[in-house]
Structures are given as structure tokens and as C-alpha cells.
N, C-alpha and C positions, 0 to 999 in steps of 0.2 A: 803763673799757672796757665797749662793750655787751657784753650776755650775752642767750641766748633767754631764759634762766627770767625776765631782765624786763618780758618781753612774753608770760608763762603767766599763764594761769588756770584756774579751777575752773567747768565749765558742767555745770548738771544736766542726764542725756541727757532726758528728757522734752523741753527747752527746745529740740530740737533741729526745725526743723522738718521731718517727712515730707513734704508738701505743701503746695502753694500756697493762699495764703487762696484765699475762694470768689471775688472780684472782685482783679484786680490793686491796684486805688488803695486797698480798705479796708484794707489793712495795717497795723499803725500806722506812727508815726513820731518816733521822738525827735530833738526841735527842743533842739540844744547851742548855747550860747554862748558861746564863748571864753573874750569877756573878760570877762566877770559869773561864770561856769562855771554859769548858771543853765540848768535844763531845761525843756522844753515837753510835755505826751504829749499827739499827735494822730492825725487819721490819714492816709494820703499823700494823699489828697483835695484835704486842708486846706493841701497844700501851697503852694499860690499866695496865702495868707496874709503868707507870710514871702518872697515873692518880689517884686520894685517891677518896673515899665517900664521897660525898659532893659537888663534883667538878658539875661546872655547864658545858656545852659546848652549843657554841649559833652557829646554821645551819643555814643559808641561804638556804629558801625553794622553790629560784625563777627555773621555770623550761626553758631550751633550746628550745626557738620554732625553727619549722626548716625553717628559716628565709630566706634563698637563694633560690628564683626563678628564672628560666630559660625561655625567653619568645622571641619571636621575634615583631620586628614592624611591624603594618599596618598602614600605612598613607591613605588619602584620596585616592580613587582611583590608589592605589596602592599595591597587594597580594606580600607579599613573602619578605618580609624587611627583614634588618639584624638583627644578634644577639642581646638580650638586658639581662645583668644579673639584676634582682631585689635585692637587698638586705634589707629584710623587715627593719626600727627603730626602729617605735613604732607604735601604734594605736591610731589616733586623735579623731575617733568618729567608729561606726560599717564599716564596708568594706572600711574608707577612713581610711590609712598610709602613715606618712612619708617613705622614701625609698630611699639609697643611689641606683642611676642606674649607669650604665656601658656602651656603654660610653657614660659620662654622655652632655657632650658638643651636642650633636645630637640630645638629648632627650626634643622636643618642646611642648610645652603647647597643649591640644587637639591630642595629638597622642594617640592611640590604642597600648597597648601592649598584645598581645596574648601567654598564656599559654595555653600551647598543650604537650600529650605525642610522643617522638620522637626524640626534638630538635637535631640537631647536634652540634657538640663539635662546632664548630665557634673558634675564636679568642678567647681562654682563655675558653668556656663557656662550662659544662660538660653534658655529654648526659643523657638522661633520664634512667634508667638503673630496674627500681624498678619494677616488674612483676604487682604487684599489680595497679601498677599507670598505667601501659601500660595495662590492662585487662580491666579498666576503660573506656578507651577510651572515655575522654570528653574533654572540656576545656572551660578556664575560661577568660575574658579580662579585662585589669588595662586600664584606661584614666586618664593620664595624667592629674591633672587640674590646678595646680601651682608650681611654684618654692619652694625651701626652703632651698635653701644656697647651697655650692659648693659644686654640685655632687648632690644632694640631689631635689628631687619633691616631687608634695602629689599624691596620684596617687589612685584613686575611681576602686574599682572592682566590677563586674557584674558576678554572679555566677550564675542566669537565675534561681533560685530559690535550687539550691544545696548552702550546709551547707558550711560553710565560712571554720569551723576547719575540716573537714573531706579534703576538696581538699588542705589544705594546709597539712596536712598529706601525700595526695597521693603524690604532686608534690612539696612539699618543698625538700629542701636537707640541711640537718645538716650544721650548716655555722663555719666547721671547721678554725680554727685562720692560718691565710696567710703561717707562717711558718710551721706550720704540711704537709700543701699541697706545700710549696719549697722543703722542707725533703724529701717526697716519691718521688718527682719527681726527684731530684740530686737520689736517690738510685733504679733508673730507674723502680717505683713502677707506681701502677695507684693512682693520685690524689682524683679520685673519690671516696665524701664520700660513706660511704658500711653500711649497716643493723647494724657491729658491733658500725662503729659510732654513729651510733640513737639511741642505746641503752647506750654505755659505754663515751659518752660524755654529758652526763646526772648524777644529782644524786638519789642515789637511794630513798632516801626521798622528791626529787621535786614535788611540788605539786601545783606552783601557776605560770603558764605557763607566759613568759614575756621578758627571757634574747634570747639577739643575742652571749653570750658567757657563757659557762658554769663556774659556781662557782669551779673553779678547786681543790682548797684544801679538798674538802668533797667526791671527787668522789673515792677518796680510804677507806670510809665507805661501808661496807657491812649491810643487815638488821639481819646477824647472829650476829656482833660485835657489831651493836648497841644496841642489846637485850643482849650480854653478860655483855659490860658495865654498862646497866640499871641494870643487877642483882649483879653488883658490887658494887651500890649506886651512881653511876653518874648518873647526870640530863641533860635534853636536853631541851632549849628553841630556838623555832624556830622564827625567822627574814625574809622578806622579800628584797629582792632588785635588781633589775630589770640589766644586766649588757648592755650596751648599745656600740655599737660599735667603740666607741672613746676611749675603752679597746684595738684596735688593732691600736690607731693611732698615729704616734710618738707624745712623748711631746716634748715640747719646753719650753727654761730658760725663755723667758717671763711667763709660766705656772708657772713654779717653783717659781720665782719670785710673781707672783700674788697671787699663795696661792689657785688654784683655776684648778678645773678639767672640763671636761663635764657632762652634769647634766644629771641624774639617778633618776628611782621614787623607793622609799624606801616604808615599811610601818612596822609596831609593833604593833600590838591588845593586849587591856588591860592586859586579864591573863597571855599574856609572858612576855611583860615590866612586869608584878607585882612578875612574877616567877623571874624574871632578879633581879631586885628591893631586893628581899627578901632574896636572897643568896648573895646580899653586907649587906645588915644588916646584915648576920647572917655568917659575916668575911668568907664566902665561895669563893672559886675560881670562877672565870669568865673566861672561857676560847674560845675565838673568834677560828669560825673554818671558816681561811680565810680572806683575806682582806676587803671581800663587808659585812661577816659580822659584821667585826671591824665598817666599814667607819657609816654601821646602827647605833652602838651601839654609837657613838663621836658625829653621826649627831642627834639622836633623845634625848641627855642627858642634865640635864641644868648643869651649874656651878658645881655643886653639884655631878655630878654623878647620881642623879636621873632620873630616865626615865619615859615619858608620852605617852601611847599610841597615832600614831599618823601617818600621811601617807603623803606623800610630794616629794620634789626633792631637792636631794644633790650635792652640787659642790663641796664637803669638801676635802680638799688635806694635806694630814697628812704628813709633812716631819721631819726632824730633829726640837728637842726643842718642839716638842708637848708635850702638858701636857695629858695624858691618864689618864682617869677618870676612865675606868672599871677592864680594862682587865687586870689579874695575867699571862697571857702566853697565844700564840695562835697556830695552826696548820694553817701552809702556806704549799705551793710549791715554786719551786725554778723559780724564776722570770728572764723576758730580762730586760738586760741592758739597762740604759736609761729609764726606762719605774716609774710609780707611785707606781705601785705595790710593785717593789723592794726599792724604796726610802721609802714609809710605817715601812714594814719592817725594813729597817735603824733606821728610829724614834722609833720601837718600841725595837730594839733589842742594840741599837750601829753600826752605820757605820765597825769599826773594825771590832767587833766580825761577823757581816754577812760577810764581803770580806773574812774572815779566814774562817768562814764557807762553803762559797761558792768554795774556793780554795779546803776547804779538801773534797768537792762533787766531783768535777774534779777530783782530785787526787785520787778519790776508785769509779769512773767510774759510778755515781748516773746520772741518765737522768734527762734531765732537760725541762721546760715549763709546759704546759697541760696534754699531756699524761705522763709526768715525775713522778718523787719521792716527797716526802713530807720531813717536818720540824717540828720538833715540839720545836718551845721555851720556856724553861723554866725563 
């Protein structure tokens, strides 16, 4: 029977990366190969080395909204509450979201949460820092109107007639993943996301605004190498899927056991299922760039490998003994312990071969998580 501990390991925090190399593509790249278990170190550059004409590559086009707001409370006759962080989920209907709060045990039905430019750092909560959003000078208030599970309210905004995506622009902040902001802080950095994060925690093809966490394997694409490899004969079909914040929350063996993740909205429009579709007919490579959009491509397929355009939500948890219907190889990052992502990967690579490969990342100093290095398995 699976167990997490066999999918733990030991990462030196140094290894962890605070930020993004200085160019997306120099990153490196570890070139795995299955069935040899042979390794390559390159750098993602070099990637269309190991890519032929013909090759499909399937993107995840969900974009980073900047999901962490900063607010304080106002209760009934009462100015000046404590701190509250918002953490957007999703979007139930226009201005009403789910929202993981902070903390969340204090946060009652009917209260007032007030976003304003200013806040102070409070317990954990980061200051507002953004020229633009402090130039502004407005703000906006969340009411609180129901529960919705541990930690978690719906919470109705009042914008007084300003544009919902514009103030979440000014006063969101990039809802960097918990370890990147323990990193800078153990290496007595400022936590606070920065301008470079809003830009390079993004990728550069995002176009369908919806995740609380960046597709991290595509973010070392460039729009120069995605034009070179198009004039190489590689193809790109693009995927949808929404990353939802139960990506930063530990799993648990009952999870592994069940078979069974947090649910994610996904979607695929005809012409790329039919792109997708047409390069397994025509015995061409499939090559997932990423886990979220592997999990698209196993959730939206029948039996068959076939795909139907179609938009939904996934709970699909891919571990060992899966049978994988599309994919000839994928480009990942190097994943926490414990977590789905790296268990994925296991399924799709060999348990073995990824710990050997993981050991030989460690051992030539490769950075690891989000802003980390990449993989590419063949």
C-alpha cells in the first residue's frame, strides 16, 4: 500500500529557490530518460535539442490573479479592527467569492472587511507597498455573508461602482507559495511580493485569468523560444486549468488512498482537443508542459485516449499504476515532498528513476519548487 513517506525527502533549504533566474529559458534543465535512466544537465534554452517536428506541447493558459488581499475589520459600531488577510478561491457569481481568511476563527457572518491603501504589516500581514495602488487612494469593502468550510467564507464586495479587475490589480498581491516567503525570510530578505513577482510568477502565454498558483513548468518559456520552436515544426495546443490553493496544502494517506485531490475547474475548446486528437492519430508526440496540464489532458479523455471539448472540475489524482493514455514525455519542475505533484511525476516517470533524478538535482546544486529548475522526461 502507498504511503506519503514514499514519496519524502530531504532538500537542503538553500536549494530552495527565492527567485527567478535572471532570464526565464537560462534555467537549467534536467534531460531524464526512462528507459536508459540516463541524465542530461542543460539549460531550457537547449530545449529544442530534444524536441523533433511534429512534437505537440500542450500549455496550461490559466493566468495568476493576484489573489492575496490585505484588509482590516469593521464590526458594528466599531472603526479600527484587526488585521484580516483575504485569500481570493474562486469566483461564485460577479463580486461574491469564496476566500480562505486569516484569522479565520474571528471572522463572523455580517462583518465588514475593509481594503484600503496603507495597511500595516500586523501579525504576519504585508504592507501595501505598490505606488500605484497608494496614488489611488480609494477602497473597497468584503461582507462577510456565509461560511464555507475550515478557514474558508463567501464574502460579497462593494466596489461603489469601480471595476472589480482594476482594484484587484491595484491592491491584490501575487499570492506567492508559503515556502518562497519562509526562504526570503530565513535569508533575512523582505517577504513582500515585488513588481518582479507580478510579472515572472506568471507565464508568459497566460491568458485566461483564474489560478491562486502559477503553472510553474511553463514559466521558463520565453515568447522568443516559443517562436523559435514553432519555426522548428513544433506545435502548441493550449489547455486550460484553474490551480486552486489546496496546491499549497499538505496531502494526507487518506488522499493517496482515495484516489482523490481538491477540485479544480478545467476546460478544452474543440479546435485544441481536435489539435490534440490529430497528433495521436498521426503517431505524433504529446508532450504535457506540467502537471495541471497532464491532469487536463487524463481528466477530459475517454478510455480511448480520445478527447472532447469540454469544461468541468477535476479531482483526478494520478499516482503510481496509472495508465496514461496521451502523453509521450512531459516538462515538470522539481516538486515538495509529500505533495501530488511529485507523486504524478512518480506515475509518470518511475518512483526510482525520479528519486535518482532528484538526488542527482541535489548533487549539481539545481534549485528546486517554483522559482526553481525544470525536467524534462523523456
Amino acid at each position: 500500500m502507498l504511503s506519503l513517506e514514499d514519496f519524502d525527502y530531504a532538500l537542503p533549504p538553500d536549494r530552495i529557490a527565492r527567485h527567478p533566474a535572471e532570464r526565464r529559458d537560462e534555467s537549467r534543465l534536467l534531460v531524464v530518460e526512462r528507459r536508459t535512466g540516463a541524465f542530461q544537465h542543460r539549460r531550457f534554452c537547449d530545449i529544442g535539442d530534444f524536441l523533433r517536428a511534429g512534437d505537440l506541447l500542450v500549455l496550461n493558459v490559466s493566468r495568476v490573479i493576484p489573489a492575496r488581499l490585505y484588509a482590516r475589520r469593521h464590526s458594528e459600531g466599531k472603526q479600527g479592527g484587526g488585521h484580516v488577510e483575504i485569500f481570493l478561491v474562486n469566483e461564485i457569481e460577479p463580486l461574491v467569492w469564496r476566500a480562505l481568511v486569516r484569522p479565520g476563527k474571528k471572522i463572523q457572518k455580517g462583518e465588514r472587511l475593509i481594503v484600503a491603501p496603507g495597511q500595516d504589516r500586523g501579525t504576519g500581514i504585508l504592507p501595501a507597498t505598490n505606488h500605484e495602488r497608494d496614488a489611488h487612494a480609494t477602497r473597497f469593502e468584503g461582507v462577510v455573508t456565509d461560511y464555507a468550510g475550515r478557514g474558508e467564507r463567501i464574502i460579497r464586495f462593494e466596489t461603489s461602482g469601480e471595476d472589480w479587475n482594476q482594484l484587484l490589480q491595484l491592491f491584490g498581491h501575487t499570492p506567492l507559495p508559503p515556502y518562497i516567503l519562509k526562504a526570503r525570510k530565513m535569508a533575512d530578505e523582505s517577504p513582500d511580493d515585488t513588481a518582479e513577482d507580478r510579472e515572472r510568477y506568471q507565464t508568459v502565454y497566460a491568458t485566461m485569468p483564474g489560478s491562486v498558483a502559477a503553472p510553474t513548468a511553463g514559466l521558463h518559456f520565453t515568447e522568443q523560444l516559443i517562436v523559435a520552436l514553432e519555426r522548428r515544426g513544433i506545435e502548441f495546443a493550449r489547455v486550460t486549468l484553474h490551480v486552486g490553493p489546496g496546491t499549497f496544502q499538505p496531502l494526507t494517506d487518506q488522499q493517496l488512498r482515495a484516489g482523490e485531490l481538491h477540485e479544480e475547474a478545467y476546460s478544452l475548446d474543440a479546435a485544441e482537443a481536435e489539435k490534440i486528437n490529430r497528433a495521436r492519430r498521426e503517431d505524433r508526440r504529446i508532450i504535457p508542459v506540467g502537471t495541471t496540464a497532464m491532469r487536463v489532458l487524463e481528466s477530459a479523455c475517454d478510455n480511448e485516449g480520445r478527447l472532447v471539448a469540454q469544461s468541468g472540475l477535476t479531482r483526478l489524482f494520478i499516482t503510481p499504476g496509472f495508465r496514461f493514455r496521451l502523453a509521450d514525455a512531459m516538462i515538470t519542475n522539481f516538486h515538495l515532498p509529500r505533495s501530488s505533484l511529485l507523486v504524478l511525476v512518480c506515475a509518470f516517470a518511475g518512483r526510482e528513476t525520479i528519486f535518482r533524478a532528484y538526488g542527482e538535482a541535489i548533487a549539481q546544486g539545481y534549485r528546486f519548487y517554483s522559482y526553481g529548475d525544470a525536467m524534462l522526461i523523456l
